[in-house]
C-alpha positions in Angstrom: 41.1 149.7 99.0 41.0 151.0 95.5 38.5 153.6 97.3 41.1 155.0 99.3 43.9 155.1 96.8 41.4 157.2 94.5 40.8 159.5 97.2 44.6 159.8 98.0 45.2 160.6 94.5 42.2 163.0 94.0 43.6 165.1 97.3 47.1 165.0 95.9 45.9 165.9 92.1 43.2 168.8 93.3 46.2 171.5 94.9 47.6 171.2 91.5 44.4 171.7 89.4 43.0 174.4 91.5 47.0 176.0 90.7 46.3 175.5 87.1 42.9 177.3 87.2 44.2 180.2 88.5 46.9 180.6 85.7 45.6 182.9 82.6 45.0 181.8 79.6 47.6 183.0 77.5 49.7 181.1 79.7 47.8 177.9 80.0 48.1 178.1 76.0 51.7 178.4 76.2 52.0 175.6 78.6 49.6 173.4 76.4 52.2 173.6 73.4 55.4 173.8 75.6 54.5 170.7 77.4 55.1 167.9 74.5 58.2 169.9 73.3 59.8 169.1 76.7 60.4 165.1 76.0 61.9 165.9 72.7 64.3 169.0 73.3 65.4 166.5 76.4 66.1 163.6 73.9 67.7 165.8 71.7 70.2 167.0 74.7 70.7 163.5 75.3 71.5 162.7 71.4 73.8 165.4 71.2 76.1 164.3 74.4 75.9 161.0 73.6 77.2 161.9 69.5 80.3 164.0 71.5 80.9 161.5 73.9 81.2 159.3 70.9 83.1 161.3 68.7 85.4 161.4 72.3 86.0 157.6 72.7 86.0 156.7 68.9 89.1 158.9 68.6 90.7 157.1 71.1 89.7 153.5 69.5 91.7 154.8 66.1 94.4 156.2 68.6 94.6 152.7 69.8 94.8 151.3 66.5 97.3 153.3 65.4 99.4 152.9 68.4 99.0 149.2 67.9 100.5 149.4 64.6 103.4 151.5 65.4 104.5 149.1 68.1 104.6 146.3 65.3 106.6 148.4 62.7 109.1 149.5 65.9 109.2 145.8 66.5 109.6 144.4 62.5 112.2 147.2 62.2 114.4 146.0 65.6 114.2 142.2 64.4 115.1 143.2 60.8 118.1 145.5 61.9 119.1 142.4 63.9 118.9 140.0 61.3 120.7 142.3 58.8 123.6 141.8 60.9 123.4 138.6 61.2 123.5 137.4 57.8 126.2 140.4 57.6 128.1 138.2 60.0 127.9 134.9 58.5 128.1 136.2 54.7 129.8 139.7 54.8 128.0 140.7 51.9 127.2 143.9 52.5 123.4 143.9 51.4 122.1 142.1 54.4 123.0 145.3 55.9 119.8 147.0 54.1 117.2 145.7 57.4 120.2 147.4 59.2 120.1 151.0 57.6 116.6 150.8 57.1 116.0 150.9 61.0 119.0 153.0 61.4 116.9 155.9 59.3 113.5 155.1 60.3 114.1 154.2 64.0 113.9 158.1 65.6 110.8 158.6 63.1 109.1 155.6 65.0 109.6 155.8 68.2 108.6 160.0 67.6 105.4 158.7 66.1 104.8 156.3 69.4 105.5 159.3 71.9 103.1 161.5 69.8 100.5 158.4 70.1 101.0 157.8 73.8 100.5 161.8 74.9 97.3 161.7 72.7 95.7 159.6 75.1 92.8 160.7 77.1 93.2 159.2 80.5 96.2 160.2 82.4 97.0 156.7 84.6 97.8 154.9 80.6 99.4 158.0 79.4 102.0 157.9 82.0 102.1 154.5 82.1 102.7 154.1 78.0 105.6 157.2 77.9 107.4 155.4 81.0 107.5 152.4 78.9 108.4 154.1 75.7 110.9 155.3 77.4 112.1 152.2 78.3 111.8 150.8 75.0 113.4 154.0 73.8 116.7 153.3 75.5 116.5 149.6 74.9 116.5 150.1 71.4 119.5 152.8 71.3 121.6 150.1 73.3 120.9 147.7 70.6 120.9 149.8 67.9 124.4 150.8 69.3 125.6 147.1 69.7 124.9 145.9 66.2 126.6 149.0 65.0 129.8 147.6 66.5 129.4 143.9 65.4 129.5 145.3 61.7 132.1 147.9 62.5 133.9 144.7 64.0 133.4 142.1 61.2 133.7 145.2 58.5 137.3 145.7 60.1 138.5 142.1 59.3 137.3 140.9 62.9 135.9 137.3 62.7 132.2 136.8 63.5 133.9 133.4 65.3 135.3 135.7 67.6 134.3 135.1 71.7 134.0 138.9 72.2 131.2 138.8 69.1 129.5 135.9 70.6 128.9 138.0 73.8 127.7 140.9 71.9 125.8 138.2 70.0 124.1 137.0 73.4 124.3 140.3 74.8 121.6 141.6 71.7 119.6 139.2 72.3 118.3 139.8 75.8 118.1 143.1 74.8 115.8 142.3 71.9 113.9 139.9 74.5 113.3 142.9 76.6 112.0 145.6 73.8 109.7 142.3 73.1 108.2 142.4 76.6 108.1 145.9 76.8 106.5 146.5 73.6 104.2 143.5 74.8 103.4 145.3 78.2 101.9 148.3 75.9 100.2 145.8 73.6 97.9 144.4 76.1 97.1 147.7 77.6 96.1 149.3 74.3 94.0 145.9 74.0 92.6 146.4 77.5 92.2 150.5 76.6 90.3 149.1 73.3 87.9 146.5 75.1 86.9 149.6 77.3 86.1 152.4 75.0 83.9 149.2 72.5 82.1 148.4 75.8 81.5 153.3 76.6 80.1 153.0 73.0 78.0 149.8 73.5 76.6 151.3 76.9 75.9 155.1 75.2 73.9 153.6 72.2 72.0 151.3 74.5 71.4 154.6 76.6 70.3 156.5 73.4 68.3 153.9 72.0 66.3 154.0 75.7 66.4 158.0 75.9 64.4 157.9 72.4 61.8 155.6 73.8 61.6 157.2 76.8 61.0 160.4 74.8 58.6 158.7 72.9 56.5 157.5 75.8 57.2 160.8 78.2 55.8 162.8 74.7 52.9 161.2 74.4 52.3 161.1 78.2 52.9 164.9 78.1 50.3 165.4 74.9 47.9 163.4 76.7 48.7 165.7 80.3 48.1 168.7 77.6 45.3 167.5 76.2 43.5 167.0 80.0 44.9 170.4 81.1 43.5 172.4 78.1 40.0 170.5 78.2 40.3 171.4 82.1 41.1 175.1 81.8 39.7 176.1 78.3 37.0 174.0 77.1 35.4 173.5 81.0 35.4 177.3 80.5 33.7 177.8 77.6 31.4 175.6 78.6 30.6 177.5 81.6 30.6 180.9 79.7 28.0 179.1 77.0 25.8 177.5 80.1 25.8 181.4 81.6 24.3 182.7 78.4 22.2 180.2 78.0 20.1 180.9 81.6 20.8 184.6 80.6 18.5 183.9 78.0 16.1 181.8 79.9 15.9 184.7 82.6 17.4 181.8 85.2 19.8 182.6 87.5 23.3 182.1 86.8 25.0 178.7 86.6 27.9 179.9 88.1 29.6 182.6 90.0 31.1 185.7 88.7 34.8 185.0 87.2 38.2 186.2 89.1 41.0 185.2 86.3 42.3 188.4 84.8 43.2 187.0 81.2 40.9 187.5 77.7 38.3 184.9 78.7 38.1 186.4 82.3 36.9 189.5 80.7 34.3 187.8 78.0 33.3 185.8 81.3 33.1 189.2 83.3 30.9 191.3 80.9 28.5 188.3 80.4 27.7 188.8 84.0 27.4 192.4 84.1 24.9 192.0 81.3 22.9 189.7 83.5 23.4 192.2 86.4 21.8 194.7 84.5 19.4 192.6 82.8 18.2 192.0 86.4 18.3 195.0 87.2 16.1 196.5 84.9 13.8 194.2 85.4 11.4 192.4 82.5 9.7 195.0 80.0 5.7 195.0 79.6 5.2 192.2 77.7 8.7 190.9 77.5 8.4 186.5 77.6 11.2 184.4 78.7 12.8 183.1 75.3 13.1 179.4 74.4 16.2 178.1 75.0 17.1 175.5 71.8 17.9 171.7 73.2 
């Protein structure tokens, strides 16, 4: 068994050696260095995408951050206004008002700063789905922004917060403050859901990076190892050859091996060693020439 899996590789492996052979030696050299380079320009390819892809989704984690934060402050700002009226109501002093024009002067700011946050997102499906919303809330808060403005311009006018129409207006704000709630909840979770998504892209690319640099690792020493074989196989096999050619040149043996075909530098070190031995034949020993000793 192991038998014919030895042959099957040999027959597979030999086409590919017999290639490499034929190649010159310049470019065999080449070929030598180039090969452990490959593992570590492809790590570095993978170590740069992976830094952009990063540099991608961490922008959007501090987007969602930040658009997490502005939905609080439009939120603290819509309860405030509401509860500056309130106490306005009850007291009519007019410094509970404060919350009121606070949120009256900061509101278009906020709700700017959420649209801005919402168009900066990368995927389109939550982009459209967080300005629709916004939108929503938007309009929400003018309506009760609107409302309060006429329970103080009510009470203000000598109107008394006891009055049936106020406590309409009273009940009326309040389902319209339950709704921005739900809204503003709605965009909450998905920014929370957007968040969970973009940890788990960064998780998965430095679990990927941290495999691409052992892979590298393993790929470049399998490569030096490959380069090692190939130059032993194409450059030192023929030296070897050249130095067992001069050797029988010098013993006045035959040649250990045939004339060379591979037009690069060693082909033509290769090729006048055996025109030397042609001649060298071909003249023939001198009177009283003897074979010289070749050293062991």
């Amino acid at each position: 068994m192991a038998q014919g899996v030895g042959a099957g590789l040999s027959a597979l492996v030999r086409p590919a050696l017999r290639l490499w052979e034929s190649i010159p030696l310049r470019v065999q050299g080449r070929i030598t260095v180039a090969l452990p380079l490959v593992a570590v320009i492809v790590s570095a390819c993978l170590g740069v995408v992976g830094n952009s892809e990063r540099i991608g989704i961490e922008t959007d984690i501090q987007r969602s951050f930040e658009m997490s934060a502005a939905l609080d402050g439009l939120t603290s700002l819509m309860v405030n206004a509401e509860t500056g009226v309130r106490g306005y109501l009850l007291t009519g002093q007019d410094e509970f008002l404060e919350p009121f024009d606070q949120a009256t002067r900061e509101l278009p700011g906020a709700t700017g700063r959420l649209d801005a946050l919402a168009a900066d997102e990368s995927e389109q499906g939550p982009r459209a789905a967080s300005l629709a919303r916004l939108a929503d809330v938007r309009a929400l808060a003018d309506r009760q922004m609107a409302d309060l403005s006429f329970q103080r311009a009510f009470v203000a006018g000598g109107g008394s917060p006891a009055d049936p129409g106020i406590r309409a207006h009273l009940a009326y704000g309040k389902d319209l403050m339950d709704r921005i709630r739900a809204e503003v909840g709605a965009l909450q979770v998905q920014e929370r859901r957007l968040l969970d998504d973009r940890i788990a892209e960064i998780n998965a690319i430095r679990v990927r990076d941290y495999v691409s640099v052992a892979v590298a690792l393993v790929a470049a020493l399998a490569m030096r190892f490959v380069a090692w074989y190939l130059f032993r196989r194409g450059i030192v096999r023929r030296v070897e050859r050249l130095t067992d050619n001069l050797r029988a040149l010098r013993a006045g043996s035959p040649a250990t091996f045939p004339a060379p075909t591979k037009a690069d530098q060693m082909g033509e070190l290769e090729r006048e060693v055996h025109l030397l031995r042609e001649e060298t034949a071909a003249a023939g020993p001198r009177d009283g020439d003897e074979p010289v000793p070749v050293p062991r």
